[in-house]
N, C-alpha and C positions, 0 to 999 in steps of 0.2 A: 752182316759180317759173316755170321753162320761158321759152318762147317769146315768151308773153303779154307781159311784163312787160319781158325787153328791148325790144321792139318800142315799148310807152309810154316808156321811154328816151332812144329813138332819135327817135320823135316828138316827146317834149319840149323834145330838143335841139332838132330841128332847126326850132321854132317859137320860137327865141331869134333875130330877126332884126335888126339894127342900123339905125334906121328903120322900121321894121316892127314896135314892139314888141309881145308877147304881154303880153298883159291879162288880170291876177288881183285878182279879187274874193273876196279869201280867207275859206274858212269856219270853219265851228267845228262841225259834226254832221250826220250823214246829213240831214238834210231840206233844210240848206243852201247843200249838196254838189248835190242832186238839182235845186237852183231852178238854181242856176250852168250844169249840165251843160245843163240843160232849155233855157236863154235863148242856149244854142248856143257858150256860149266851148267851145273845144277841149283846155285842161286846168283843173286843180281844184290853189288852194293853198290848203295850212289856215296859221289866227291860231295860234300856240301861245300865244298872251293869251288869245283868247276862247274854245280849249276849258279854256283853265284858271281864268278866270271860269265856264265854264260849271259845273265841277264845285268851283267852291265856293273857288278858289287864287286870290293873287296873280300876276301878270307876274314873273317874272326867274328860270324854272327852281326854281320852286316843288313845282309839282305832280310827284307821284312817276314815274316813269320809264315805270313801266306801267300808268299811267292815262292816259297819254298816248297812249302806244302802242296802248292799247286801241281810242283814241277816234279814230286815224290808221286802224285797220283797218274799226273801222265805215264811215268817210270812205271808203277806196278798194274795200270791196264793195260799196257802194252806187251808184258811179259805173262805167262801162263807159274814160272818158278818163284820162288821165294824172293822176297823183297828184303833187303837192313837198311833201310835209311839212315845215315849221318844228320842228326840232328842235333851236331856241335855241343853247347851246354845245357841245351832244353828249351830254351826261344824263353827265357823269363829266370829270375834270378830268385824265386823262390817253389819250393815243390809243388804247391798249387798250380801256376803254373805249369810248371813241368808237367805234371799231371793231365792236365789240358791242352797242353802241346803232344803230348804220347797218345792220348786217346784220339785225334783229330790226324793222327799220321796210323794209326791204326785203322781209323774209317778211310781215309787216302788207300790202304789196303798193304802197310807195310806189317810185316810178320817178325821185324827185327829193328831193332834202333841202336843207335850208337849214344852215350854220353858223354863229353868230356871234363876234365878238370880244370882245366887250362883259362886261365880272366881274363888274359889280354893286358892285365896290368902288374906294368914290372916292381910294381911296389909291392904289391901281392898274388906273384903269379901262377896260385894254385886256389882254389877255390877251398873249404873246411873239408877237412874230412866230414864230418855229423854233417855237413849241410849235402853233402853227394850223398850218402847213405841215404839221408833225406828223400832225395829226386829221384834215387835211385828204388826205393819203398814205392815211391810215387810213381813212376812207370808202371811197377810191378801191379800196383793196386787198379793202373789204367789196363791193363790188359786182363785182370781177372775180374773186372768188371764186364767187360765183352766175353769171356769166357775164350781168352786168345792167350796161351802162354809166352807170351813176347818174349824174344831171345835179347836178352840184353846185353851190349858191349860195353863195358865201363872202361874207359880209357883216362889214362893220366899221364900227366905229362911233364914229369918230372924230368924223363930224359930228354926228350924233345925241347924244352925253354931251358935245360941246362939250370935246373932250379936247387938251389944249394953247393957244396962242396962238392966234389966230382966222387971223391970217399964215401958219402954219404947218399948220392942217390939209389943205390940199388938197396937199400933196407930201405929206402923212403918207398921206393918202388913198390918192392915185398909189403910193406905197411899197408898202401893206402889197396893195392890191391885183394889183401884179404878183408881188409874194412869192405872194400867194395861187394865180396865175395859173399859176405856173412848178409849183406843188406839183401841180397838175390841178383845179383851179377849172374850172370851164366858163365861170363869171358870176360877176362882182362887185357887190356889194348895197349900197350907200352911202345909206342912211336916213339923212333929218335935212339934207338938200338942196333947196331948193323954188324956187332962183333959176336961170334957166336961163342968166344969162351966167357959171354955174358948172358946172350939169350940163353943157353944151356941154365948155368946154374938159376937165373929168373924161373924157367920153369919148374926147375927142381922144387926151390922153395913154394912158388903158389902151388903146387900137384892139382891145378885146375885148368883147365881150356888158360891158352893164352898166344893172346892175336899178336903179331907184329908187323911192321910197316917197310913193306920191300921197296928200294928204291936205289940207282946205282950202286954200284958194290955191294949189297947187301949179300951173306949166302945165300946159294941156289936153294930151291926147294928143296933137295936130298938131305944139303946139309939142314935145314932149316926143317924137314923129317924127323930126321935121328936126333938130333936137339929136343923132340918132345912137341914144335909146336903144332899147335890143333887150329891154326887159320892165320892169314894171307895174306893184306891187302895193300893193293896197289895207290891206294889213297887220291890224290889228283894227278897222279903220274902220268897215266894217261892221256887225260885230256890236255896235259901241258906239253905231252909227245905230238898229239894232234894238231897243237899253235902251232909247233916248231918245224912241224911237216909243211902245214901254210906256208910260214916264215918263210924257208927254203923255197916252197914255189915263188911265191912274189920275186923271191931275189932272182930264181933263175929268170922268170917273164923280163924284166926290168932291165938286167943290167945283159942278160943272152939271145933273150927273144925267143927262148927254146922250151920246151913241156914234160920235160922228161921225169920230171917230178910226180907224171899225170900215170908212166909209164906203170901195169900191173895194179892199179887200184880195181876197188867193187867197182861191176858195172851197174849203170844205172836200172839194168831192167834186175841185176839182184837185190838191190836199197830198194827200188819197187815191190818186187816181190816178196819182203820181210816186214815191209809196214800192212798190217792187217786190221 
């Protein structure tokens, strides 16, 4: 693990800047890993949606543990920049666990991970606070055992599953976010936010790194700047722009007979010449 890998760490941290935010176009497989790197961002986050559509899974911690894993190592040998893996709620439902899910995406060679909060069950759809603090301890203790300051994203998602009274979620927000903050969070990930006279005051209260989830309508980066936030991410955005760009060819092959869909894409000797 060495050197290397604390060093994209340390990097990653320190490209979490409040204002400043660090801007992720997150991928789903080495080739999309390689365009990212290529277009000059300074690190690489992967969808754990869209490698698990890629191989054939639904969203919500479907796909098996090390198919993921597999698909997070392709991801960070194909890039030279810092890696965050999306590793949903830690592939196991207790911090041991978790724990050995983080140290195995840390030998995969990621320098960053994501948590979230989110069960998937509407009867309980927020996971304990103590139990993420937990996993979150547990990350923590997997990376200082490799001697890798892992940048940890703890994400909740209160606003995203619309969890409680509508009044009520931005102190739930602020709550679980400093919980998460005091366990060794680096960044808080609040999906499911797109109004900025909310992300504004969100940041105010954590006064810590806090990621949010750009996706139609969202504010632009500027605004999304001066608001305070310190990162970025496109979540499966992407790769669902990507179906949709298919989609539209199929339709036009099909129903026009015509390619214009093909018109201004990479050429194949560029896609050639970025797999290395």
């Amino acid at each position: 693990m060495g050197d290397d890998l604390r060093a994209k760490a340390e990097l990653l941290l320190a490209l979490h800047q409040p204002g400043r935010p660090l801007v992720l176009v997150n991928v789903w497989d080495a080739a999309s890993a390689r365009i990212v790197e290529d277009a000059g961002l300074p690190a690489v986050a992967t969808t754990s949606a869209g490698i698990a559509f890629c191989h054939g899974y639904p969203d919500g911690q479907k796909i098996p543990r090390d198919l993921m894993l597999e698909a997070i190592s392709r991801i960070c040998r194909a890039v030279s920049v810092p890696v965050t893996a999306d590793m949903e709620a830690g592939y196991g439902p207790t911090a041991d666990e978790v724990r050995e899910a983080a140290g195995r995406a840390l030998e995969a060679g990621a320098a960053g991970l994501n948590l979230e909060d989110g069960t998937g069950d509407a009867a309980g759809p927020l996971a304990s606070v103590s139990l993420q603090r937990e996993k979150i301890r547990a990350i923590r203790e997997a990376g200082d055992a490799r001697g890798v300051p892992i940048v940890i994203n703890a994400r909740t998602d209160v606003f995203l599953d619309a969890v409680g009274a509508p009044e009520e979620r931005f102190g739930q927000a602020v709550a679980r976010g400093h919980a998460f903050r005091e366990a060794g969070a680096d960044c808080v990930f609040v999906p499911g936010v797109t109004d900025r006279d909310v992300i504004a005051p969100l940041v105010r209260e954590l006064a810590f790194p806090v990621n949010v989830l750009a996706v139609a309508g969202s504010p632009p980066i500027r605004e999304l700047s001066a608001a305070g936030v310190a990162r970025v991410s496109l979540g499966s955005g992407p790769m669902r722009a990507t179906m949709s760009l298919l989609q539209r060819l199929i339709q036009e092959a099909i129903t026009q007979g015509s390619y214009t869909e093909l018109e201004g894409i990479v050429s194949h000797a560029s896609m050639n010449g970025l797999m290395r």
